[in-house]
C-alpha positions as CSV (number, residue, x, y, z in Angstrom):
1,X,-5.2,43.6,-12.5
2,X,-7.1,44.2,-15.5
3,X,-10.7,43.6,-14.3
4,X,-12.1,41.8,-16.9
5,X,-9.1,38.9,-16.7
6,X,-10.3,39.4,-12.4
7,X,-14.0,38.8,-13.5
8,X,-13.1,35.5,-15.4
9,X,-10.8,34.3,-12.7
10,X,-13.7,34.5,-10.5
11,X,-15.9,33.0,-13.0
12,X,-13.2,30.3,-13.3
13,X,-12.5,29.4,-9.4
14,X,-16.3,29.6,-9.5
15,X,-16.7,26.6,-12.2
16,X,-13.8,24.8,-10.2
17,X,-15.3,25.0,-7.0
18,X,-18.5,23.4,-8.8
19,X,-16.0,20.9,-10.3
20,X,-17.2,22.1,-14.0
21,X,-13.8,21.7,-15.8
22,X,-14.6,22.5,-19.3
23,X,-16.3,25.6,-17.7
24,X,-13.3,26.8,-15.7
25,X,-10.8,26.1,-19.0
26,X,-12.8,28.3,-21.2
27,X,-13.0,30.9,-18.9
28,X,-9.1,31.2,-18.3
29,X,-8.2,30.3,-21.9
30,X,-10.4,33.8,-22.6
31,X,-8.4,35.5,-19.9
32,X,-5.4,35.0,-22.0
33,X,-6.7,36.6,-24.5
34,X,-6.1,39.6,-22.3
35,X,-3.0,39.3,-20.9
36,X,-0.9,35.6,-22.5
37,X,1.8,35.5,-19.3
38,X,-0.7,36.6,-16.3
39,X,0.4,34.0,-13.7
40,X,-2.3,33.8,-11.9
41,X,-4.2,32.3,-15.0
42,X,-1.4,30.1,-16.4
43,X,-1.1,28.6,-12.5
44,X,-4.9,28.2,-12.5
45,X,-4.5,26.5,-16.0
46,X,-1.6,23.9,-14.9
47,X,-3.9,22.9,-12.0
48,X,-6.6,22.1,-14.2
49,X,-4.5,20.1,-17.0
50,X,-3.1,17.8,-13.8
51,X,-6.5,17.5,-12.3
52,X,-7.5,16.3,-16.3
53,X,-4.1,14.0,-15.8
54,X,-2.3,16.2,-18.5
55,X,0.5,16.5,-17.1
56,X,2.7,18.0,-19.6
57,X,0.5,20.5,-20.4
58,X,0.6,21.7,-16.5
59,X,4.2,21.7,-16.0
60,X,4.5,23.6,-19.3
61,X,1.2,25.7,-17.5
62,X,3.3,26.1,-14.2
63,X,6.6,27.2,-15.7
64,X,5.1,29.7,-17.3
65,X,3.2,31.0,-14.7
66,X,6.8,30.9,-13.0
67,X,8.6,32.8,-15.4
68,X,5.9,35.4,-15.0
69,X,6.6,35.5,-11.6
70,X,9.4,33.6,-9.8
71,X,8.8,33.5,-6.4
72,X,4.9,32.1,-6.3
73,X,4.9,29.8,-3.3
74,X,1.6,28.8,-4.5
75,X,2.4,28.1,-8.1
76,X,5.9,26.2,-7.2
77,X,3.7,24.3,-4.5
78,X,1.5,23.2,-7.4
79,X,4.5,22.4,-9.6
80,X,5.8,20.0,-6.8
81,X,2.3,18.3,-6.3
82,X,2.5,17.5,-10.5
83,X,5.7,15.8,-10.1
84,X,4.4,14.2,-7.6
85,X,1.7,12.5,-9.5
86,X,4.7,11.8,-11.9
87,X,6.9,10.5,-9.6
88,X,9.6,12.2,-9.9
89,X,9.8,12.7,-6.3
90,X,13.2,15.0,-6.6
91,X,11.7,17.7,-8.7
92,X,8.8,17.4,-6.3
93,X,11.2,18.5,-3.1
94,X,13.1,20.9,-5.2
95,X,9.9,22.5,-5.7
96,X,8.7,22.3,-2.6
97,X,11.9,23.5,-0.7
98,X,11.9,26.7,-2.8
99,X,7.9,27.4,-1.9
100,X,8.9,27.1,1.7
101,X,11.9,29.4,1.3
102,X,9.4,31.9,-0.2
103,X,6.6,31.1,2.3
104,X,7.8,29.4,5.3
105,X,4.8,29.4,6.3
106,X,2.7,28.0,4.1
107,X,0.9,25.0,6.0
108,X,-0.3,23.0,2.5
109,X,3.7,22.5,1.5
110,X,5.1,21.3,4.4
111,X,2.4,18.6,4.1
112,X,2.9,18.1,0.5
113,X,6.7,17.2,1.9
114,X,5.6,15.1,3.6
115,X,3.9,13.1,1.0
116,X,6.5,12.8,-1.1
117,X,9.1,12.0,1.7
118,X,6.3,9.0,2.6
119,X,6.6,7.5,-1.0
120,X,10.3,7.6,-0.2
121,X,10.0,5.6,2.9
122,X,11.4,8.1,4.3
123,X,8.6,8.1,7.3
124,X,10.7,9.6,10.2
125,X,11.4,12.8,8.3
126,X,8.0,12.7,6.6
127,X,6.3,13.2,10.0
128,X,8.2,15.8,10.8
129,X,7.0,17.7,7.6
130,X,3.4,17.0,8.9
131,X,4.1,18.4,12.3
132,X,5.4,21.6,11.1
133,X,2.4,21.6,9.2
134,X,0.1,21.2,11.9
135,X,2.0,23.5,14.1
136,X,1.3,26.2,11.3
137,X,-2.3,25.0,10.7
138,X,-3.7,22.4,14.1
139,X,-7.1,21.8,12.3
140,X,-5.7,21.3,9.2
141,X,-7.3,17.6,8.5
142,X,-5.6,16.5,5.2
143,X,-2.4,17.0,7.1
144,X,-3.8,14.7,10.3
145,X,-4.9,12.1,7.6
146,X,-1.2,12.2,5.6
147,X,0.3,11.4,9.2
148,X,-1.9,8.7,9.9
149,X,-0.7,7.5,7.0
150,X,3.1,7.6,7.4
151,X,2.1,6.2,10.9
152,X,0.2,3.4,9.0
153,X,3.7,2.7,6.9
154,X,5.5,2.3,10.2
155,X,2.6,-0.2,11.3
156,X,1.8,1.9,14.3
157,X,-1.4,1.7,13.4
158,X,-3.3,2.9,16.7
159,X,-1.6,5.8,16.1
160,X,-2.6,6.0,13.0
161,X,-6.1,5.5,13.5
162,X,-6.2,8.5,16.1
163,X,-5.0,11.1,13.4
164,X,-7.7,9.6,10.7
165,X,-10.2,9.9,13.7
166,X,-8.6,13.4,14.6
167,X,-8.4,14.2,10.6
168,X,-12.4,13.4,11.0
169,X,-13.2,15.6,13.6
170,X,-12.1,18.6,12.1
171,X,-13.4,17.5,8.6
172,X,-16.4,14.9,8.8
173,X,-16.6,14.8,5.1
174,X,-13.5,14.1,4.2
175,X,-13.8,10.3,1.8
176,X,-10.1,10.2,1.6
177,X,-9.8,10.2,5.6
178,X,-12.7,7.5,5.9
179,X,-11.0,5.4,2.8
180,X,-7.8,5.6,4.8
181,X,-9.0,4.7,8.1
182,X,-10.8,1.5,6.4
183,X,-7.5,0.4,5.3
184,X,-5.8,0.5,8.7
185,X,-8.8,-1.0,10.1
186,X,-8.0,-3.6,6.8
187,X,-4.4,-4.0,8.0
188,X,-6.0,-4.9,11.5
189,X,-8.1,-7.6,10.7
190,X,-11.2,-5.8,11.3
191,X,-12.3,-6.2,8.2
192,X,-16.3,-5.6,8.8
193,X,-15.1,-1.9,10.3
194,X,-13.2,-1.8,7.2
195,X,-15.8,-2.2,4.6
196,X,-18.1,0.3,6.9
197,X,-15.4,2.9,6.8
198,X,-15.7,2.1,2.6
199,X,-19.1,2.1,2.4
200,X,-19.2,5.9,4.5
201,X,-16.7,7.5,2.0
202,X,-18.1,6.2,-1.1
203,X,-21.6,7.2,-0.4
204,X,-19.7,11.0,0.0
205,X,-17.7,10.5,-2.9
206,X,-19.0,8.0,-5.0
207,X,-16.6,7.9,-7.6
208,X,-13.4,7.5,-5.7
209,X,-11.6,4.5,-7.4
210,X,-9.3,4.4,-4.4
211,X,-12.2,3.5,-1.9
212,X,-13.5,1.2,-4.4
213,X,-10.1,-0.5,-4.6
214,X,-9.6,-1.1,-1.0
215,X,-13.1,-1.9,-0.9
216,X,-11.7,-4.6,-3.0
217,X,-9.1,-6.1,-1.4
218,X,-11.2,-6.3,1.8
219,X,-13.7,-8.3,-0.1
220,X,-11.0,-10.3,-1.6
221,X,-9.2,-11.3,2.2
222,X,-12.3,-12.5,2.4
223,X,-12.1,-15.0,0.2
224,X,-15.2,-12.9,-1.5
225,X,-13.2,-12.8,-4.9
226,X,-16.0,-12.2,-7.3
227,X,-17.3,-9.0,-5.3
228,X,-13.8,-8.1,-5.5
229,X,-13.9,-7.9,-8.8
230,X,-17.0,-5.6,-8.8
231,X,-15.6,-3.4,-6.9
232,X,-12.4,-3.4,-8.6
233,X,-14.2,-3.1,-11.9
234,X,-15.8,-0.1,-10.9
235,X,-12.4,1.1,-9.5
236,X,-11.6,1.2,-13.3
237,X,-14.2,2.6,-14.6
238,X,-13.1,5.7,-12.5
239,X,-10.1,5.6,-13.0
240,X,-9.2,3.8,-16.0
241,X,-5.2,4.0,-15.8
242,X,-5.0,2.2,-12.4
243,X,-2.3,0.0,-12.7
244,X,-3.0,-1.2,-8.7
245,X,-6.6,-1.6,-9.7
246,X,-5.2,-3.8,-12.2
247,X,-2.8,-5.9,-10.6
248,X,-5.6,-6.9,-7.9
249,X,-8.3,-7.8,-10.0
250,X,-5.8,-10.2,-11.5
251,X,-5.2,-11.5,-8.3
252,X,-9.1,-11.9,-7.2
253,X,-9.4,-13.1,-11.0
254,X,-6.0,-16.3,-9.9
255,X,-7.9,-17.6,-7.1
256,X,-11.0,-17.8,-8.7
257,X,-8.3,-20.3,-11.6
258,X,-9.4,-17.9,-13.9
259,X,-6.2,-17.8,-15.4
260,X,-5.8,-16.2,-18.8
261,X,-8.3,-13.4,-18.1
262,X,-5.5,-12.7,-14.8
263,X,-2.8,-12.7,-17.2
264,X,-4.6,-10.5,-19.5
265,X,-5.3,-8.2,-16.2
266,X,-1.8,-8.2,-15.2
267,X,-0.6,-7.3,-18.7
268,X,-2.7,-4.3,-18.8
269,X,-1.0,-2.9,-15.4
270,X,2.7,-3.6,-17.1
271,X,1.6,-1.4,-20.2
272,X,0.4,1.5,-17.8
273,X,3.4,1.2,-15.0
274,X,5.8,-1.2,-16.7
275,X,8.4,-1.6,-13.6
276,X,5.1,-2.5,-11.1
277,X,6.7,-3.8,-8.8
278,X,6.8,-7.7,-8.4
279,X,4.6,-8.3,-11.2
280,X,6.4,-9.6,-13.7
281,X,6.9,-12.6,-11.9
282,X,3.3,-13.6,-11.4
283,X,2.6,-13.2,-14.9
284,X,5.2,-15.9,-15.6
285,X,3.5,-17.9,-12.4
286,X,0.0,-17.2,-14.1
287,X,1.2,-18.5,-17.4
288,X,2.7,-21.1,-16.3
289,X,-0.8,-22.3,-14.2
290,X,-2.7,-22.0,-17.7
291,X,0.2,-24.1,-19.5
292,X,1.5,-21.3,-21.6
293,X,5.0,-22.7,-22.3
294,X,6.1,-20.5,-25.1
295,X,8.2,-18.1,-24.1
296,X,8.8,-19.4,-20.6
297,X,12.6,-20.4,-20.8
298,X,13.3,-16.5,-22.2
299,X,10.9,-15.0,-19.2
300,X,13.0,-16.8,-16.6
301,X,16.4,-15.6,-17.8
302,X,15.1,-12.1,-17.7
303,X,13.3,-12.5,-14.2
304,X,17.1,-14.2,-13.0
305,X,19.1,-11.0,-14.7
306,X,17.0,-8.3,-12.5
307,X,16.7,-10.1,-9.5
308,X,21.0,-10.7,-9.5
309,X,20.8,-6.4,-10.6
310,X,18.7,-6.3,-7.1
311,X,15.5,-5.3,-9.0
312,X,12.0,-5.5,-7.3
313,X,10.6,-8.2,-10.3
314,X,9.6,-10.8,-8.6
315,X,8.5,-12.7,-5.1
316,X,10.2,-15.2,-3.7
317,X,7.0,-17.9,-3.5
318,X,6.6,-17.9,-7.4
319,X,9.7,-17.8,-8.1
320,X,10.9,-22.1,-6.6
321,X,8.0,-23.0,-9.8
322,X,10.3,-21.4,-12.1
323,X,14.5,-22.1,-11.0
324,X,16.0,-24.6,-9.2
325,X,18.8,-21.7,-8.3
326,X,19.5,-20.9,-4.1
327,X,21.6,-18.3,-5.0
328,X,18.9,-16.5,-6.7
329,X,16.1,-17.4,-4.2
330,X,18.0,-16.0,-1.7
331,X,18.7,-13.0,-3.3
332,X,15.0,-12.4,-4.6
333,X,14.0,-13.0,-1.1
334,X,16.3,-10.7,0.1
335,X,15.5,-8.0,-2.2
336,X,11.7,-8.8,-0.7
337,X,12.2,-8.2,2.6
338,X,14.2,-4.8,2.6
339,X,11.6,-3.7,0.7
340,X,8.5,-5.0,2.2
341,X,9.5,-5.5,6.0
342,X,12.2,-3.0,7.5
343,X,13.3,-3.6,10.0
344,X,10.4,-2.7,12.7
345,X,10.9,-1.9,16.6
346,X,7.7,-1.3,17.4
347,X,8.0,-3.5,20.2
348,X,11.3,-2.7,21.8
349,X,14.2,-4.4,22.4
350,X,14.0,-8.5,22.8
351,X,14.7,-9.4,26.6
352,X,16.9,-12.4,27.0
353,X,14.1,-15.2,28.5
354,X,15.3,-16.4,31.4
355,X,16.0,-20.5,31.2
356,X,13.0,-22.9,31.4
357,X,12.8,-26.2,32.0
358,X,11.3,-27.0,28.6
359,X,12.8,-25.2,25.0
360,X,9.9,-23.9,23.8
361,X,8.8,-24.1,20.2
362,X,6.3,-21.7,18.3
363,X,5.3,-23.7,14.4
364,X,3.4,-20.9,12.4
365,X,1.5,-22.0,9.3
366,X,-2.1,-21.4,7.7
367,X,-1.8,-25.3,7.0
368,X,-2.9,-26.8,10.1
369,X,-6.0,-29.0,8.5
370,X,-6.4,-31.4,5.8
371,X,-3.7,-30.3,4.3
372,X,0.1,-31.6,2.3
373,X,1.6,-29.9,5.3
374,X,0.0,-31.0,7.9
375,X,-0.3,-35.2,6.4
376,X,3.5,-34.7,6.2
377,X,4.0,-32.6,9.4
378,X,2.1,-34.9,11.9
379,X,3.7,-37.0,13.2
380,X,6.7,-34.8,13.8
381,X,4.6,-32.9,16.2
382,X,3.5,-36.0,17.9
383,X,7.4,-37.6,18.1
384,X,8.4,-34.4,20.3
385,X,9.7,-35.2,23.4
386,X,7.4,-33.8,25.8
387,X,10.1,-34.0,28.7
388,X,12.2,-31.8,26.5
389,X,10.0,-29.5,24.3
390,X,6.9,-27.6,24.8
391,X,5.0,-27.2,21.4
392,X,2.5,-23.9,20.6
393,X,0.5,-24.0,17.2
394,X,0.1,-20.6,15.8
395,X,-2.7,-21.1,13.1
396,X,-3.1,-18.3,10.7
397,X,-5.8,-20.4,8.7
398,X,-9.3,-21.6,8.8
399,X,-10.6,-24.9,11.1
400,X,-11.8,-27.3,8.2
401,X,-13.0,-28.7,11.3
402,X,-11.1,-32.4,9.7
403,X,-10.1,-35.6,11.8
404,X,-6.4,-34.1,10.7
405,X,-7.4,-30.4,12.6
406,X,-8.2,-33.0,15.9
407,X,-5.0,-34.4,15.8
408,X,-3.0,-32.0,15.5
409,X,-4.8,-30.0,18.2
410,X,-3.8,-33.0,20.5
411,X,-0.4,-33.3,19.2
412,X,0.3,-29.5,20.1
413,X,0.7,-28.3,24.3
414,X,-1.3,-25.4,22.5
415,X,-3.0,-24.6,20.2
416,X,-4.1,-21.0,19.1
417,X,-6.1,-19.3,16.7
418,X,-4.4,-16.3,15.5
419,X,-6.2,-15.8,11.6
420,X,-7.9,-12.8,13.5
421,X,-5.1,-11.1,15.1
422,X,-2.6,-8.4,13.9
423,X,1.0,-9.0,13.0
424,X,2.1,-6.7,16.0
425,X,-0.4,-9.1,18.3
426,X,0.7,-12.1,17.0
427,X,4.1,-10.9,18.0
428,X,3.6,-9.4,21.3
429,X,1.9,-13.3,22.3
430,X,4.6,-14.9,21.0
431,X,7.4,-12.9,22.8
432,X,4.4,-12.8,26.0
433,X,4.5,-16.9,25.5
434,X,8.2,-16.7,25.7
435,X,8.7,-18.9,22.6
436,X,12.4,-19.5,22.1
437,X,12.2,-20.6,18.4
438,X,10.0,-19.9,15.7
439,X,9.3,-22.2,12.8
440,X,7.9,-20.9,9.6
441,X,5.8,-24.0,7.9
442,X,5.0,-22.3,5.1
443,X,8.3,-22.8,2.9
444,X,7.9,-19.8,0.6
445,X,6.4,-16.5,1.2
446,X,3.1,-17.0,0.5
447,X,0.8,-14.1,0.1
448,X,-1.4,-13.6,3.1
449,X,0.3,-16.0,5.5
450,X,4.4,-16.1,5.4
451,X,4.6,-12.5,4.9
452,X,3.0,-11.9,8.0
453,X,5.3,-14.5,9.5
454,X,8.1,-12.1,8.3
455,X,6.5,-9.3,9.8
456,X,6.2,-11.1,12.7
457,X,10.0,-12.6,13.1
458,X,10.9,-9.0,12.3
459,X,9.4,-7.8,15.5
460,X,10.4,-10.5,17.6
461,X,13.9,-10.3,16.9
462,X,14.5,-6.7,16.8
C-alpha cells in the first residue's frame, strides 16, 4: 500500500477511535486523492456516512469499496449493518450470508444475523446466529447482550437477564448492555432496578437517546408523566429523528389531557416513519379527545380499509370510539394479537385440572375501586352462588383505598394484588390457583392492563 494513503488511514482510525468525525472524513477524503478506488478507504468512508445517518452516501461508499474488492467480509458485513439501519432486512442477510461464505468465521456477522433475524421475529433462528457467534468468540459481550435480547422478545426474561449480566462481565462499560438490562428489569415490574440500570448507562454514555427513552417510559408506568417527558425531550435532542421517542412523549403528553400538543407529537413520528405501527389510530383517538371533527368521517374510512388489508394501523381499544363495526373489531384485534402476543409456551403445556367441588372463576381488571366497572360489576360478584362458585380477584390496579375497594374485597373468596407481578407470574398463580375460567373486565385492550391480560390468557392456554 502506498504509505502515505497507510499514514492517513491510521490518522483516520485514530480520529474515529477518538470519535472526531470531521477529523477522520478529511483524512480519508485526502487518501483518495492518492488512490480514488482503494477499498480500504472507501469501506472506512461508508462507515462514517452511516454513523453520520447518510446512508446513501455509505452504500454508494460500500459498493465501491466492493467493486474494488469483492470478497471483503468486512466491507459486505458493514454493507449489511447499513441496510439494517434501513430496514431493508433482505439486503441485510444477503449481505451477511456472502461475508460468512467469505469468512465463516467472522464472529461480528453471525451476530449481526442475528439482529436482523430478531427484527424479523424470527427469534429461534436468531439465537442460533448468536451461539455460533459466541462459539467463535465466548467473551464477545455485544453478542451476550443481542441474545438477551432475542430472549427478552420471547419473554424469557431470567434468561435474558443472565446474558446482559454475562454481556457485563466481560464488558463493564458497555451503556447499551446496562440500557438493555433496565428494560427487562422494566418488563418485570422492577421498575426502581430499572431506572438504576438507566441512570448507570447514561452516566457512561450520556448522550444515548435509547437510555433516555426507556428511562422514559419507566417514568411514565409510573404515572410520572411530566419526567417522562424530560427524559423523552432529551431523547430528542440526541437523536432528533426518533420516531419511538416521538410516539411516547405523545403518549406521556395524552395522560397528562394535553391533547393537541400529543397530536402534534404523534404527527411528527408519521412524517419520520409514516407506517409506525398503530399510530395512526391514536391520532384519530387524540383528535377526537380535543373535539377535532374535521376530517374524522375520512380518517375512519381509511383506518377501516387497512385494518380489512390486515395492516398494523390501529389498536383495538381506540378503535369501539370510532365504528360501531364487529367485523372490523375483530379483525383489528386480531391483527393485534398475532403481532403483539404469539403464541407463548413458556409455561408448558396446560394439565387438565382435576374436578373440584366448586368451578372456579379468576375476574382480571385494573378497575377494582371507585370505578364505572366496579359500581356496575358489584353486585354480580356478590349474587354468586357460593355453593357453586369460588371467586379470585386479580387486581392489576391501584387500592384507592374507597368504601367500593372494601366491598368488593368481601364480595370476592380472594382477593390479590397482582399490579407488581410479571405477566409469566400472574400466569403461573393463576394456573397454580387452578382457575377454570378467566374473565377479562376490561372490555377493550387497554394499554397497560388488557394487554397483559392477553399475555396472560396466552400462557395459560397454551
Amino acid at each position: 500500500m502506498n504509505p502515505q494513503i497507510a499514514f492517513l488511514l491510521n490518522k483516520s482510525l485514530e480520529s474515529l477511535r477518538n470519535s472526531n468525525l470531521e477529523s477522520a472524513e478529511l483524512y480519508l477524503k485526502q487518501a483518495l486523492r492518492f488512490q480514488s478506488n482503494n477499498p480500504d478507504v472507501l469501506r472506512l468512508l461508508g462507515v462514517l456516512s452511516a454513523q453520520k445517518g447518510e446512508y446513501a452516501k455509505a452504500l454508494e461508499y460500500l459498493g465501491n469499496s466492493l467493486k474494488a474488492f469483492p470478497k471483503n467480509a468486512l466491507a459486505l458485513s458493514n454493507l449489511g449493518n447499513v441496510y439494517l439501519e434501513l430496514k431493508e432486512y433482505s439486503s441485510a442477510l444477503e449481505a451477511y450470508d456472502k461475508s460468512i461464505k467469505i469468512d465463516p468465521k467472522y464472529a461480528e456477522v453471525w451476530s449481526n444475523k442475528g439482529n436482523v433475524l430478531n427484527e424479523l421475529k424470527r427469534h429461534d433462528e436468531a439465537i442460533i446466529q448468536y451461539d455460533k457467534a459466541l462459539s467463535l468468540q465466548p467473551e464477545y459481550a455485544e453478542a451476550w447482550s443481542n441474545k438477551g435480547n432475542t430472549l427478552h422478545a420471547l419473554r424469557r426474561h431470567d434468561d435474558a437477564i443472565a446474558c446482559y449480566d454475562k454481556a457485563l462481565s466481560l464488558q463493564p462499560e458497555y451503556a447499551e448492555a446496562w440500557s438493555n438490562k433496565g428494560w427487562c428489569l422494566h418488563v418485570l415490574k422492577r421498575h426502581e432496578e430499572a431506572i438504576a440500570h438507566y441512570d448507570k448507562a447514561l452516566s457512561l454514555k450520556p448522550d444515548y437517546a435509547e437510555a433516555w427513552y426507556n428511562k422514559g417510559n419507566t417514568l411514565h408506568a409510573l404515572k410520572r408523566h411530566e419526567e417522562a417527558i424530560v427524559h423523552h425531550d432529551k431523547a430528542l435532542v440526541f437523536k432528533p429523528e426518533y420516531a419511538d421517542g416521538w410516539v411516547n412523549r405523545g403518549m406521556a403528553l395524552l395522560e397528562l389531557k394535553r391533547y393537541d400538543e400529543a397530536i402534534a407529537n404523534y404527527e411528527k413520528a408519521l412524517s419520520i416513519e409514516p407506517d409506525f405501527n398503530w399510530l395512526q389510530g391514536h391520532v384519530v383517538h387524540a383528535k377526537m379527545k380535543s373535539c377535532r371533527w374535521s376530517d374524522l368521517e375520512i380518517s375512519t374510512e381509511i383506518l377501516i380499509n387497512k385494518i380489512l388489508e390486515n395492516q398494523k394501523i390501529s389498536a383495538p381499544f381506540p378503535l369501539q370510539a370510532m365504528i360501531d363495526d364487529a367485523h372490523v373489531h375483530k379483525k383489528a384485534s386480531e391483527i393485534y394479537i398475532q403481532d403483539l402476543f404469539p403464541v407463548n409456551s413458556l409455561l408448558g403445556s396446560l394439565e387438565k385440572f382435576s374436578k373440584k367441588e366448586k368451578i372456579r372463576i379468576g375476574y382480571f381488571s385494573a378497575d377494582f375501586k371507585f370505578h364505572a366497572v366496579s359500581i356496575l360489576t358489584a353486585e354480580l360478584f356478590e349474587l354468586h352462588d357460593k355453593n357453586k362458585f369460588e371467586i379470585i380477584a386479580f387486581s392489576f390496579g391501584v387500592d384507592d383505598k374507597s368504601a367500593m375497594r372494601s366491598r368488593l374485597g368481601s364480595a370476592f373468596d380472594k382477593f390479590i394484588d397482582v399490579s407488581e407481578m410479571s405477566s409469566f407470574e400472574i400466569a403461573k398463580l393463576s394456573r397454580d390457583l387452578h382457575i377454570d375460567i378467566a374473565v377479562d373486565l376490561g372490555g377493550g385492550i387497554l394499554q397497560t392492563v388488557v394487554q397483559k391480560f392477553f399475555r396472560i390468557a396466552l400462557l395459560l392456554s397454551n
